[in-house]
TORROMI-277333 format. One line per field, with one value per residue (C-alpha): residue number from 1; x, y, z. Coordinates in steps of 0.5 Angstrom, whole numbers. Layout:
TORROMI-277333
k <- NUM/...
u <- X/...
v <- Y/...
w <- Z/...
end
This chain:
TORROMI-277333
k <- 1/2/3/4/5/6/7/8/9/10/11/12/13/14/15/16/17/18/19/20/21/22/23/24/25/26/27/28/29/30/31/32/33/34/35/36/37/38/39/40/41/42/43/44/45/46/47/48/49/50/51/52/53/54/55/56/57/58/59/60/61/62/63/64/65/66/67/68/69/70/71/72/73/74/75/76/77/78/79/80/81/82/83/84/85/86/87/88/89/90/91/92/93/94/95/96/97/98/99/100/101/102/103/104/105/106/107/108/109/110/111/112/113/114/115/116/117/118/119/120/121/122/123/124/125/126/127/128/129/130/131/132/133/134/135/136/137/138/139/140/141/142/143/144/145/146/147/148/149/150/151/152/153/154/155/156/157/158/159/160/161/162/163/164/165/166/167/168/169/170/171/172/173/174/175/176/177/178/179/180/181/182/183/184/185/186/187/188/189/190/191/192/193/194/195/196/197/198/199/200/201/202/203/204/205/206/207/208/209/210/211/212/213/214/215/216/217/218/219/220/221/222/223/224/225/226/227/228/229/230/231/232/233/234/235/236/237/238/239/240/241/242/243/244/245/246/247/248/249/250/251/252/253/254/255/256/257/258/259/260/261/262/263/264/265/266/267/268/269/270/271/272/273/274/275/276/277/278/279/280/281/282/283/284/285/286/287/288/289/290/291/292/293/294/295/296/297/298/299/300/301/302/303/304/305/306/307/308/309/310/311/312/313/314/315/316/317/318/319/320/321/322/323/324/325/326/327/328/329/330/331/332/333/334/335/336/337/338/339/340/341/342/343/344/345/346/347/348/349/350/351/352/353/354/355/356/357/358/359/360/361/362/363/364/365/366/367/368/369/370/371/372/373/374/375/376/377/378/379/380/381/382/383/384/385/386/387/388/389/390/391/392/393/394/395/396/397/398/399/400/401/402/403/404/405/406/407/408/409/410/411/412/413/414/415/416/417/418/419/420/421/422/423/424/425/426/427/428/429/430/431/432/433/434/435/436/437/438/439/440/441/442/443/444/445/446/447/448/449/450/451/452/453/454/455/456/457/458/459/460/461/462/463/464/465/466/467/468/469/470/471/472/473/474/475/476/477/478/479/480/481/482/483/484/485/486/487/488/489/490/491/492/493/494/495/496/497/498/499/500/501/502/503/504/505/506/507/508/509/510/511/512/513/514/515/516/517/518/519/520/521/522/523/524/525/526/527/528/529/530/531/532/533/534/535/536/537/538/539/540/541/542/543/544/545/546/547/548/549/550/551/552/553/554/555/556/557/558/559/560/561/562/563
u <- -47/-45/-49/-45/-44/-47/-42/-46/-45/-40/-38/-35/-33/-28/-26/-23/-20/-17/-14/-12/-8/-4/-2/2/9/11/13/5/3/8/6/-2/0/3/-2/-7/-3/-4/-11/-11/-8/-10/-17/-15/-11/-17/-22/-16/-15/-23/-22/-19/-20/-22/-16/-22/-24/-16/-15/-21/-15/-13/-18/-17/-9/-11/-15/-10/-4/-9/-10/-5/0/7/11/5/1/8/8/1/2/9/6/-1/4/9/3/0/6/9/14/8/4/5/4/-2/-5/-4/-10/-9/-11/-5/1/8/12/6/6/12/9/2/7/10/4/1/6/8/-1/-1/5/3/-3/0/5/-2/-5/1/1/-5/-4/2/-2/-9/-3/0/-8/-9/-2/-4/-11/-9/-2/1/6/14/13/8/4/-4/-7/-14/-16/-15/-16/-23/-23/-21/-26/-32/-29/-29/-36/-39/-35/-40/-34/-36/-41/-45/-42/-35/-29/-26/-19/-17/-10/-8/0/1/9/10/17/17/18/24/27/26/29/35/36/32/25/28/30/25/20/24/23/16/16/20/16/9/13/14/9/4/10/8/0/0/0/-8/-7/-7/-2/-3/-1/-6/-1/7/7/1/1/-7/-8/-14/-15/-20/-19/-19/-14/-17/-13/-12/-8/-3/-5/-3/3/6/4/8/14/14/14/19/24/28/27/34/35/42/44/42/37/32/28/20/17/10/4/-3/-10/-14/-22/-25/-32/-37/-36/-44/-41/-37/-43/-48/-42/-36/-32/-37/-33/-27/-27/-28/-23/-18/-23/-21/-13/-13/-17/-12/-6/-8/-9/-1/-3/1/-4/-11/-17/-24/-28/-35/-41/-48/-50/-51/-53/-45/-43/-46/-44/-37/-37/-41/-36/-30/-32/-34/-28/-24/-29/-28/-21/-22/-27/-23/-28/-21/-16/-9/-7/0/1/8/13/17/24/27/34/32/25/22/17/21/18/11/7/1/-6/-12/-19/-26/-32/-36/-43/-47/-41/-39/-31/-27/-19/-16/-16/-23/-23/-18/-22/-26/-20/-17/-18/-11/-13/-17/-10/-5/-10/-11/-4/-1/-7/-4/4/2/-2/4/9/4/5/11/13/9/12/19/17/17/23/21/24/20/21/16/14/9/6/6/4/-4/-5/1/3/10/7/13/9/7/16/15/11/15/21/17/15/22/26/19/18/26/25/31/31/34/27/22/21/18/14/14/10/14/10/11/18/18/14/19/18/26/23/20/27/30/26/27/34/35/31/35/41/39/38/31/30/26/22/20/13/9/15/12/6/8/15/20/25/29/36/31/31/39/40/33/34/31/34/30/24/18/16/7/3/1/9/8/2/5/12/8/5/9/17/19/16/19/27/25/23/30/35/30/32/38/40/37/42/47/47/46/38/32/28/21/15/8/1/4/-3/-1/5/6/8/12/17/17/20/25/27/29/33/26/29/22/15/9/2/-5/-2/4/0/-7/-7/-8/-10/-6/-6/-6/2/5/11/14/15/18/26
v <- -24/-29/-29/-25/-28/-25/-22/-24/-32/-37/-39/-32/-31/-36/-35/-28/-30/-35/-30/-25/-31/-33/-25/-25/-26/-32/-31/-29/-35/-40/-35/-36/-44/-45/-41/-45/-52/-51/-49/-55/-60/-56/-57/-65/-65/-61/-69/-72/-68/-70/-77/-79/-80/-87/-89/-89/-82/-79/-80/-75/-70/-72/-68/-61/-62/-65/-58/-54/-58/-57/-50/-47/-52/-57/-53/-50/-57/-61/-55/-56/-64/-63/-58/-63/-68/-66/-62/-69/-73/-74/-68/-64/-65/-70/-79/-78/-74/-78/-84/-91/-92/-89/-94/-93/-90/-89/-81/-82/-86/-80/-74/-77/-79/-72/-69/-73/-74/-66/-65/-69/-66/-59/-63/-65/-58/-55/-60/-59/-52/-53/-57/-51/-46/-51/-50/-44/-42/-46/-44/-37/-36/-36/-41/-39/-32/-33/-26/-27/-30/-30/-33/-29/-22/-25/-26/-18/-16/-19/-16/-9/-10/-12/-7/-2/3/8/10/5/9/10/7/2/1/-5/-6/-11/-10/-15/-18/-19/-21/-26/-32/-30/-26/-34/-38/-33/-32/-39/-39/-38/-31/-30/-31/-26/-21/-21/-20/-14/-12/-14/-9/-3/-3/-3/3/7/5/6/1/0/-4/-11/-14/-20/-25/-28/-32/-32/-26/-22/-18/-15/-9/-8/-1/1/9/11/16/23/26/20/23/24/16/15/19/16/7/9/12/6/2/5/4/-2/-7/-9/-15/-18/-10/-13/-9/-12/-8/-11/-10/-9/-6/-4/-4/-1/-2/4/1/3/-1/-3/-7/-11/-12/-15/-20/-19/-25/-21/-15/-18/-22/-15/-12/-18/-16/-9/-11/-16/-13/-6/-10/-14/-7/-6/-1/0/4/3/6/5/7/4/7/6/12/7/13/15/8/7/14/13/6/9/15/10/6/12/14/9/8/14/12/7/9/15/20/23/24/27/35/37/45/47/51/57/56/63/63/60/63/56/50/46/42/39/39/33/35/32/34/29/29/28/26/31/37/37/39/39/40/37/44/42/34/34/35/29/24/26/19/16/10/13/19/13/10/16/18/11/11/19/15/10/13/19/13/10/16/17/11/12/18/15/10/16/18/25/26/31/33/31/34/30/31/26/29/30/30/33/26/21/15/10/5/10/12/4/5/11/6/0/5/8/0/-3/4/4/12/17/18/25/27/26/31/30/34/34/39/44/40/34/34/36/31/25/19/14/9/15/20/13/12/19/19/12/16/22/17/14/21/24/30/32/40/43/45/49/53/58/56/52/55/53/58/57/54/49/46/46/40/35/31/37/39/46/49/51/58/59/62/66/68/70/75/78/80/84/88/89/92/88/82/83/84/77/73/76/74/67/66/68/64/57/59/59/52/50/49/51/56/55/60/59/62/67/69/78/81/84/77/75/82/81/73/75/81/76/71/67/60/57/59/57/60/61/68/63/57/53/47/42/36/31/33/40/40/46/41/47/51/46/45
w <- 32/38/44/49/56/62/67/72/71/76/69/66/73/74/66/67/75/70/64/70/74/67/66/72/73/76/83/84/81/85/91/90/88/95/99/95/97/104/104/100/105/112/109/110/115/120/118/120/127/128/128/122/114/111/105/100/101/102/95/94/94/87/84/86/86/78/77/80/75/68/71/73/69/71/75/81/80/82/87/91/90/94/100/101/102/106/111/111/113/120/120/120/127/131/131/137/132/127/125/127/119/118/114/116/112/107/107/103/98/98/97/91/88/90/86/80/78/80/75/70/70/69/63/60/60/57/51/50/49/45/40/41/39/33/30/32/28/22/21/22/21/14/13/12/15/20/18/19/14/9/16/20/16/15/22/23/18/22/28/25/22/30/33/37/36/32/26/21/15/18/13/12/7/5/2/-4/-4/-11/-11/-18/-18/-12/-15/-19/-13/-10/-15/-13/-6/-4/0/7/5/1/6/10/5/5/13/12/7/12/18/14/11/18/20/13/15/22/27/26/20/20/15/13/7/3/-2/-2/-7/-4/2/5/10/14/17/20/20/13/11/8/3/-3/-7/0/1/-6/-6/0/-3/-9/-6/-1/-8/-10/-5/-4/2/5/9/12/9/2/-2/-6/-11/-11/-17/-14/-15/-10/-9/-5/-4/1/4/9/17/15/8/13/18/12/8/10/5/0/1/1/-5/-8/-6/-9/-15/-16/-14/-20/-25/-24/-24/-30/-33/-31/-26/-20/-16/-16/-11/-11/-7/-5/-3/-4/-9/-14/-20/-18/-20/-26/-29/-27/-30/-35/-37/-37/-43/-46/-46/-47/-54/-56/-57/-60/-65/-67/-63/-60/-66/-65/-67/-68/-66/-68/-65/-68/-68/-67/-69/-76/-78/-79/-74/-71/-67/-67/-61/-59/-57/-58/-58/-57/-61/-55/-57/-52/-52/-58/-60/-54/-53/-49/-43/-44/-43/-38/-32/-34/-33/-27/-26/-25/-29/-35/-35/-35/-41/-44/-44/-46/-53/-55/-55/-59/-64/-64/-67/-71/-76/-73/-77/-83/-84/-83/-88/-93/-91/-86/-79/-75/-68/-63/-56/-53/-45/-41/-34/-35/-28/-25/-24/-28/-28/-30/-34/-38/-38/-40/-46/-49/-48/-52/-57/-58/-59/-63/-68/-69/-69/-67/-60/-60/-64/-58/-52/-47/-43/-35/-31/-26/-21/-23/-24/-16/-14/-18/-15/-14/-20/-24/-24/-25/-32/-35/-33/-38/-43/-43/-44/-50/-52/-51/-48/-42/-42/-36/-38/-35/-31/-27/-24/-18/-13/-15/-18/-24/-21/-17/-25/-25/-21/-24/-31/-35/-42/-43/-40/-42/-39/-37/-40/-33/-33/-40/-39/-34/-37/-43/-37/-32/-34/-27/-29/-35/-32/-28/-35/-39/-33/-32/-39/-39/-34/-37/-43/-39/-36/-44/-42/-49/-47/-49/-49/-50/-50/-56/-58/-60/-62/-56/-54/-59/-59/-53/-52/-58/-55/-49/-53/-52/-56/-58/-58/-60/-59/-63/-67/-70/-71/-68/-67/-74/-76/-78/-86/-84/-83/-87/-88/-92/-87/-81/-80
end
């Protein structure tokens, strides 16, 4: 850490009466600029006035009027050299006080070299700034957008770790913000408007962080964000960096959709103190690692509980293992269609063989992938394997309904709508056969780029459930207005309709009015009698529940029975 300098110092003094000076306007420093040209050649004028000054030493005058043009720049420099030499001059006081050394007509040639040396002085100081400012600018300004660079975040960084405000274990966000289009976008607009688009990219981002970040830029398609106030809630961080991702960045009244994706890598304030380019190299680490993964919001959080760490990471490779050997294997339970007596639909689960825990469903397991990677992973691994035997049942000229749930966390991720899309064009698989199921919550929640994805999907023919209805707030007519082709009442609302006649009523007009709109009404948690005369009754389009069937293994499929 640099020695701090004494407060007490003539040195320390004379630097902040300096910065104080050049913070003022320029009336007060011309005002303090003549005071001081008359101190200055009132001063000489006394040595004069008490016998007279030898040429030699009146030319000692130079160098306060040197100091005061470097100081305090040209214009008060030219200022004091004009005042020295018109208070040295005869207009000033009278010839009998004047000395007999004294040249006439020389006090014109003193007051021109007292002002023009003074005046270069300030113009050599003020390129000299100029040319420390141009380093400076480039040592810590990026190039083309002038936003702080690696430099100058690196700088921050170090500053935040020193700082005595607040506590060792305070935390400390670092943003990665990846631009993947950049270069295409720049071979279209040029590089100037480029360059523009990033800074504005750079300013809304310091409004949706907070003015307490530092954004900066660390190459031309990649924006880093420094906070020192670490927001709590990272669901709410999460939710709010996706949604600006999403939006569009308008510049000249032109938007510009950016391809982007985030990182962010939580530490400790004392992680920076220790080695903060170490910290730094992480976070760009983690941000590369997630969008080689194709995420588009990735966190990590740091902390010195390396038992934690290594369970998690632990966990993540057991899991993704699991999928690859086969521990976790699809299940296909089939949903009644009431209208013809038959299965219609086969809906996806799975279930993990875990080593430890035995079988688990996939109620059980989804706790322990909360993690938005593992969730995006494992959510893209049931899609892929699902056309797998899509395609090979295909090949043996057998189509089959399929409804598959794509929101384990109550989150649309749209690389996962992308990887729905890839397996739709590759398998050649009609897309009116595939449902997908989207959480009431989720559906409220749509990001622009999500909405935007699943209303594509629906145009090639897909159909989209609202699965879980009835377990957030939002009423039925709430869904009219959302891309959703059927509903998928809870198991909640279900229970409580076989034992409460009011909650009954309410199910029968929720269900007649979804029909109404030309919605599939869909129930599920059939598990006794009592609940399946009872969503017939009502008009109940499809049903699904363990009293109808359980969920099976692929070979288990009672194709006999399914229409």
């Amino acid at each position: 850490m640099p020695k701090s300098e004494d407060p007490y110092s003539f040195a320390t003094w004379c630097k902040e009466s300096l910065i104080n000076f050049t913070k003022m306007n320029a009336e007060k420093q011309v005002f303090i600029g003549f005071v001081l040209a008359i101190f200055i050649a009132a001063f000489i004028r006394v040595i004069e006035m008490t016998g007279g000054l030898p040429s030699l030493y009146e030319h000692l005058l130079y160098f306060p009027l040197v100091l005061t043009g470097l100081l305090l720049g040209p214009r008060i420099g030219a200022l004091a050299g004009f005042m020295c030499g018109v208070l040295l001059s005869p207009f000033s006081f009278s010839d009998s006080l004047i000395s007999s050394n004294e040249i006439a007509g020389g006090w014109i040639l003193r007051l021109l070299a007292f002002t023009f040396i003074a005046t270069i002085a300030g113009i050599i100081a003020r390129v000299v700034k100029e040319l420390n400012g141009a380093e400076k600018s480039a040592k810590f300004k990026y190039q083309g957008t002038d936003l702080p660079n690696i430099n100058a975040l690196l700088e921050q960084l170090e500053t935040i770790g020193h700082s005595k405000d607040g506590a060792p274990d305070d935390l400390i966000d670092i943003f990665n913000f990846r631009l993947q289009n950049m270069e295409k976008i720049q071979q279209q607009v040029g590089t100037e408007k480029a360059n523009e688009l990033v800074k504005q990219m750079a300013i809304q981002l310091k409004k949706l962080l907070g003015d307490q970040v530092h954004v900066g830029q660390t190459s031309k398609n990649e924006l880093v964000g420094v906070s020192a106030e670490a927001e709590e809630n990272t669901k709410e961080l999460q939710s709010k960096i996706e949604s600006f991702l999403e939006k569009p960045i308008v510049v000249d009244g032109v938007s510009y959709q950016m391809d982007s994706a985030a990182g962010v890598l939580r530490v400790k304030k004392d992680q920076l103190k220790e080695d903060h380019q170490k910290v730094f190299d992480e976070a760009q680490a983690h941000a590369f690692n997630a969008f080689q993964k194709k995420q588009q919001f990735s966190f990590l959080e740091q902390n010195d509980n390396a038992i934690d760490q290594i369970e998690e990471v632990t966990f993540s490779r057991q899991f993704s293992e699991a999928m690859k050997n086969n521990d976790i294997q699809l299940y296909f339970q089939p949903r009644l269609n009431t209208n013809t007596g038959y299965f219609s639909v086969l809906e996806i689960s799975a279930k993990w063989v875990h080593p430890k825990r035995g079988g688990m469903n996939l109620e059980e397991f989804k706790p322990m992938i909360e993690e938005a990677s593992l969730t995006q992973q494992f959510t893209s691994w049931m899609i892929q394997r699902t056309f797998k035997d899509l395609k090979t049942w295909l090949k043996q000229k057998v189509i089959v309904r399929v409804s598959i749930n794509i929101t384990i966390n109550d989150i649309v991720d749209p690389i996962v709508l992308n990887v729905l899309a890839h397996e739709l064009q590759e398998s050649k698989f009609p897309a009116r056969q595939v449902y997908i199921e989207v959480s009431e919550r989720a559906l409220m929640s749509l990001s622009d780029k999500s909405k935007r994805y699943l209303e594509r999907l629906r145009s090639v023919g897909c159909n989209v459930i609202a699965s879980h209805f009835g377990e957030g707030r939002s009423t039925i007519q709430s869904l009219f207005v959302l891309p959703v082709d059927a509903v998928k009442l809870s198991e909640e609302l279900v229970q409580k309709a076989t034992s409460h006649s009011d909650k009954k009523r309410e199910l029968a007009s929720m269900v007649k009015m979804a029909r109404a709109r030309g919605l599939t009404t869909i129930a599920t948690g059939i598990n006794d009698r009592a609940k399946l005369l009872l969503l017939k009754q009502i008009g109940c389009e499809e049903l699904q529940g363990s009293i109808l069937s359980k969920s099976l293994k692929k070979a288990d499929i009672p194709w006999a029975r399914i229409r």
